[in-house]
N, C-alpha and C positions, 0 to 999 in steps of 0.2 A: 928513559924507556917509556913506552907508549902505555899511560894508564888503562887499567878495563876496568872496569865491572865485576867486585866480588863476591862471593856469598857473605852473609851479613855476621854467621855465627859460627862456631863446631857442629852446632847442632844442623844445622841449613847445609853442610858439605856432606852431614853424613847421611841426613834424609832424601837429601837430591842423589847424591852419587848410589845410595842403597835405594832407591827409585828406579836407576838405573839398571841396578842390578836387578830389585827383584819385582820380575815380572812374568812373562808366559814361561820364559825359561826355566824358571822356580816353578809357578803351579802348573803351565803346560804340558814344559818340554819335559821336565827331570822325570817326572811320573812314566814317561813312555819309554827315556832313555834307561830309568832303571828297572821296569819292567822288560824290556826287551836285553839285558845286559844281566841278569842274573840276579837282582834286587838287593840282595844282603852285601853280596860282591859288590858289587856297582858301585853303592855307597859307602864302603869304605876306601875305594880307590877314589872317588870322588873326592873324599873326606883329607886324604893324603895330596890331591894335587890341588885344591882349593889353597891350603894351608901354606905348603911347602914351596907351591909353584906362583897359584895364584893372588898370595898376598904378596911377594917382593914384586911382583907385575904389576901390581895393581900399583905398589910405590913408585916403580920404575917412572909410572904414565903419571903418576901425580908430579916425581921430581922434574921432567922434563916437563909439562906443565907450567908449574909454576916458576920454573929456571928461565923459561924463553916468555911466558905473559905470550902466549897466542894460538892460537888454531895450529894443530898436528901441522899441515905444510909447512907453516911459519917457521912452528918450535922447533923442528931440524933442520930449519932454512938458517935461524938464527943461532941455535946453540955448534953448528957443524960447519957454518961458513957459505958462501951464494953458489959457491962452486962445486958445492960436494954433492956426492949424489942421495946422499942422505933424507933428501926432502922428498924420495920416492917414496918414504915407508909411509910418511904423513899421508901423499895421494891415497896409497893402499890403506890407510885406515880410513879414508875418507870415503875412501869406495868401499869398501867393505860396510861399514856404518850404511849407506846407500843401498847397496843389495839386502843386506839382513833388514831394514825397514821394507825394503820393496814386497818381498814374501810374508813379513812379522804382521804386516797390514792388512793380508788375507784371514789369518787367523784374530787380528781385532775387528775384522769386520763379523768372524762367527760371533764373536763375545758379543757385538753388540746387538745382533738380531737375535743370538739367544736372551741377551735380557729383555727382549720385546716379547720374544714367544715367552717366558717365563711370567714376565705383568699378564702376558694376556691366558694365562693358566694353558695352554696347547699341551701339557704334558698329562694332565689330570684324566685319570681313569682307560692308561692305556700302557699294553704292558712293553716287554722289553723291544720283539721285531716292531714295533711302531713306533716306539721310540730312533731305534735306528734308522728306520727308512725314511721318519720326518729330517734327522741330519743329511739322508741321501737328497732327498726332495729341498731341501734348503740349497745345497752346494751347487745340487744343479739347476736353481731357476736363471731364470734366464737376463735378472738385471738386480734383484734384493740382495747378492752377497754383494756385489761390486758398489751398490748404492753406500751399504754401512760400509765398508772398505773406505770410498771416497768423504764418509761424514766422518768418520774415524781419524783419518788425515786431516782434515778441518779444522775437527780440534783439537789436534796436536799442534798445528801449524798455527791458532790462535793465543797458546799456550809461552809458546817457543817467539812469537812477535812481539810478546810484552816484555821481555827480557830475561835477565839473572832472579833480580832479587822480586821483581814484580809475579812473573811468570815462572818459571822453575823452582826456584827457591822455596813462593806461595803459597802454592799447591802440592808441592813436594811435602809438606808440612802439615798440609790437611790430609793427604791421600795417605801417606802411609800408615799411622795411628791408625787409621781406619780399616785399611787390608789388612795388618795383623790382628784387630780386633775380630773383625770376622772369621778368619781362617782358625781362629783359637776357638769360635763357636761350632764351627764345621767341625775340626777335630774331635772335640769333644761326642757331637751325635755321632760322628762313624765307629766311634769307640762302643756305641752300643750293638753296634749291626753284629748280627749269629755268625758273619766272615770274619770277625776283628783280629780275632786268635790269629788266625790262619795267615790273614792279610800280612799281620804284625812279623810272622815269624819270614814269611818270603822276605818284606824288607830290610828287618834287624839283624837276621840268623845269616850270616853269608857261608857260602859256598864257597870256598878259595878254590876249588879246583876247575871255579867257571870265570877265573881271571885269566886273559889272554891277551892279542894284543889288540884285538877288538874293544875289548871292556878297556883297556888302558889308552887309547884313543878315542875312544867316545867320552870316558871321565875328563878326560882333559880336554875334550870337545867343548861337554855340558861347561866345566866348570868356565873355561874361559868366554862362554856364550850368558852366561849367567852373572858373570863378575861384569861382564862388559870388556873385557881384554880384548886390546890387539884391534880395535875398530873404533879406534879417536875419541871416543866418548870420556875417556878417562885422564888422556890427557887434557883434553876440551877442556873436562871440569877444574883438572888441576890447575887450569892455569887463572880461576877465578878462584883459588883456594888463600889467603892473607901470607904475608908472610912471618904471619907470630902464631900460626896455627899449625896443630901437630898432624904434620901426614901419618904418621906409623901408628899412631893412635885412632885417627879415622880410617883409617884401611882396614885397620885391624876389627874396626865395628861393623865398618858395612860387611866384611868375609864372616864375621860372626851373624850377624845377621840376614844373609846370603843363606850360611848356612843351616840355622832356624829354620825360615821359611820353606825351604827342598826338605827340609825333614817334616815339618809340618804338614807340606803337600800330599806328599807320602802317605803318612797318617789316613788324612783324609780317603785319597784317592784307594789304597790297596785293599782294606777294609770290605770297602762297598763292592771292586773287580770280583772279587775271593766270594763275598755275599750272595752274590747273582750271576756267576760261571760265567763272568767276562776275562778272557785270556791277561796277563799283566801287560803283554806286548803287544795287548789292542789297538794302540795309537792314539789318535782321534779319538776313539770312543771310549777311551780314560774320561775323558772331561765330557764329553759330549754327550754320552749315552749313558754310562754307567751314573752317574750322580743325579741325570733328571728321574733315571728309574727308583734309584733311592730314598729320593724326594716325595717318592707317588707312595711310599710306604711306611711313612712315620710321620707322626702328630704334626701339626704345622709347616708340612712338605710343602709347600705352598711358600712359604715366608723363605724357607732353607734356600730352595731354588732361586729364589729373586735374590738372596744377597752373595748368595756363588757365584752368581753370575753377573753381581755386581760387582764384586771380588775382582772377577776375569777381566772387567772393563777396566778396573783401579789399576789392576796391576800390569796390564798392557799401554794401558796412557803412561803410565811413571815412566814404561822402558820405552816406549816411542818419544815421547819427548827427549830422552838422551838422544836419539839417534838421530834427530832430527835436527838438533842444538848443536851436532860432528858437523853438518855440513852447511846451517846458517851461519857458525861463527868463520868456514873456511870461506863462504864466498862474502861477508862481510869486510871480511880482513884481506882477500885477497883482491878484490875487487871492486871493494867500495862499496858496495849496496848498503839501502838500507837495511835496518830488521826485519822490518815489514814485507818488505819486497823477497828480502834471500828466502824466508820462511816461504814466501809465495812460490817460487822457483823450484823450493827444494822440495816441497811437496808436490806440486804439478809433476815433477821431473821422478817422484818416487812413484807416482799414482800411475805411471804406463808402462813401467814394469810390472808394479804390483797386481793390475790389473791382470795383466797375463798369467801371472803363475797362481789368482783367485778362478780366472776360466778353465786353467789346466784341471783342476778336478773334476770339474764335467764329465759323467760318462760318456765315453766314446771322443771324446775333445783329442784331438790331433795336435794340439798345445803341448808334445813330448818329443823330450830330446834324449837321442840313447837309451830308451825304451823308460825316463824317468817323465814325471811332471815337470815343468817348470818350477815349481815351488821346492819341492824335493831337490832338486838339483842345487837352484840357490841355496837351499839348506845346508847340503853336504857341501860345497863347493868353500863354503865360508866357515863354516863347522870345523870342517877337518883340513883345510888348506891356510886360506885367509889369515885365519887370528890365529893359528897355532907358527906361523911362517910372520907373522907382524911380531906375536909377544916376544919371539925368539931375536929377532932384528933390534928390539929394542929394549932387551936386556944386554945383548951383545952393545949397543949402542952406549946407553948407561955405564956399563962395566968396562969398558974396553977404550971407545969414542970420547966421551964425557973426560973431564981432567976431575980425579980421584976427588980433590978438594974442591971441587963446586956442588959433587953429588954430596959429596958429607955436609956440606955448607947447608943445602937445604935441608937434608935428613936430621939435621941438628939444631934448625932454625938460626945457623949463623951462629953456632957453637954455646947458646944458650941452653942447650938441654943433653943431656949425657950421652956420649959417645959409645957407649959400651955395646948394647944393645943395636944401635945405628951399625957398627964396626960387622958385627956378625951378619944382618941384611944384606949389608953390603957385597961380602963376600958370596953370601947366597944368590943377591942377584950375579955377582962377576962370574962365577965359576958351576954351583948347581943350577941354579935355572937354565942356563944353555945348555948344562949337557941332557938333563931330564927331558926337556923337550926335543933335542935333536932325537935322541934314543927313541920315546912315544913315538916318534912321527915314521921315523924311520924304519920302525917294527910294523905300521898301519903300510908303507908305500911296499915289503917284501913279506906279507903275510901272505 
């Protein structure tokens, strides 16, 4: 079998792979999905399909991974035969990975010209409508979001050129320490703000009677957007993971730590909404508006903004580098290219996408399809179809595909390590994972 390129430690699979995970999704996305889905509800439905759905998924992608040693097309090209049709799901994670970078780009290019406007103080001594109409005035110029869009890509794609253990691994190892450091500072200040009560209680205090099949589709949206489910990244990684290393054990850290972080955000983010009469299901203006106004009203707001928003930069590089690492290692391996080169291609090849659904915001921009943005559309499209129709394929795959004794083989590290615990997963991926997600999905397409 064709040697690769592994990560070097346990610790290096779980910083990278939680890299992966936690990024806009965690401080972006969750804050607007649980703002907009009932906040207390949200997160515990969240909290239930992370666990129950999204750790044995997360196994699933690591055991096919490291079972086949190669890029999603490969991995069910070779675990399922040359003949099977199997190695569709790989393209579909491959594409999928491709699309959620195309639009996730839009939004690293806000992070990054917000941490420019932040060094150069543009927030200072100005209140809430100017602060908003500066993010209006940003979105719509006419080449600065697209420029940090394409420098954002850059340097992802310089990151992802240098390899496993040079480039991913590296920097996985610096960045993350670092965005939990910070987010634990943030937390802390918004815990002083005169909204915190209030903020605290919409998040924590659920509402069960605002669970539907909305909130159970979007939970399992977030969490498989956030794990990295169902869009190559996971098996990508899996398949640089050793094989004396414990997957159940690092799945299990990064979903713990997945899960941290979305509570964390939380914290931060509801606080400050609640504080200054910004609606929870503001969107955008979760991050964009609501925390620079924060900023402008307590001691050293000045310092706060620059590392929030260096925060936003940390944590969007860790997940764009996965994304990006989905489709260097398929045209590497499928095609021969170099590193160098697939990184080149794959980032050119995301930047004219990306480009489009960063214009679609524009006011008055014609950039809309079926009265959505572009970016929106990507969004939903991979959100609620894509990964939820990928994890389901290849749990089914796993459970069903896979011969019983190769899955355990790796779950077990080749029957060095206890089977008890392995045995019950297992199950879970063969039989609950597939039905839970058919059910969610099925309740989203007859609601």
């Amino acid at each position: 079998m064709k040697q690769r390129e592994n990560f070097s430690s346990k610790l290096g699979i779980i910083v990278a792979t939680a890299g992966s995970a936690l990024g806009l999704g965690n401080i972006y996305r969750f804050p607007c999905e649980a703002g907009a889905n009932g906040g207390g509800a949200f997160l515990i439905v969240y909290l239930i399909t992370a666990l129950l759905i999204g750790t044995p998924l997360m196994i699933s992608e690591f055991i096919i991974g490291r079972r086949s040693r190669s890029n999603p097309i490969g991995a069910f090209r070779t675990l399922s035969g040359k003949k099977s049709a199997w190695p569709v799901v790989g393209y579909l994670g491959v594409l999928c990975a491709f699309l959620i970078l195309a639009f996730y780009t839009t939004v690293a290019g806000w992070t990054l010209g917000y941490l420019g406007k932040s060094a150069a103080n543009h927030f200072a001594g100005q209140d809430l409508t100017q602060i908003q109409a500066q993010f209006i005035s940003f979105t719509n110029h006419p080449w600065l979001p697209v420029a940090c869009q394409l420098a954002f890509l850059a340097l992802t794609a310089f990151v992802v050129a240098r390899g496993v253990k040079d480039g991913i691994e590296k920097w996985s190892k610096i960045l993350m320490p670092l965005l939990l450091v910070i987010m634990v500072v943030l937390c802390i200040n918004s815990l002083t703000l005169s909204g915190a009560k209030e903020g605290l209680r919409f998040f924590f205090n659920p509402d069960f009677s605002k669970i539907n099949g909305r909130v159970l589709i979007s939970a399992l949206g977030q969490s498989f957007f956030s794990l990295s489910i169902g869009m190559g990244a996971l098996i990508t990684y899996g398949s640089y993971i050793g094989s004396k290393d414990n997957m159940v054990s690092s799945a299990t850290g990064v979903v713990l730590a997945d899960t941290l972080v979305a509570v964390l955000a939380g914290i931060i983010i509801f606080p400050a909404a609640f504080t200054y009469g910004i609606q929870p299901e503001a969107g955008a203006s979760l991050a964009f508006t609501t925390l620079p106004m924060v900023f402008q009203q307590m001691t050293g707001g000045y310092f706060f903004c620059l590392i929030f928003f260096l925060l936003l930069v940390i944590a969007t590089l860790t997940s764009t580098i996965s994304l990006l690492e989905v489709i260097v290692a398929a045209l590497t391996e499928e095609t021969h290219l170099s590193r160098p080169v697939a990184a080149i291609i794959g980032a050119a090849g995301t930047a004219v996408i990306g480009v489009l659904a960063t214009l679609s915001f524009r006011t008055g921009s014609s950039l809309h399809i079926g009265g959505s943005t572009v970016f929106d559309l990507l969004d939903h499209m991979t959100a609620s179809y894509f990964m939820p129709i990928g994890g389901l394929l290849i749990v089914l795959f796993v459970g069903w595909v896979m011969k019983r004794a190769d899955a355990m083989d790796e779950l077990t590290n080749g029957g060095t390590l206890r089977s008890g615990l392995r045995k019950v997963i297992y199950c879970i991926i063969r039989y609950l994972a597939p039905v839970a997600i058919t059910v969610i999905f099925i309740s989203q397409l007859v609601r």
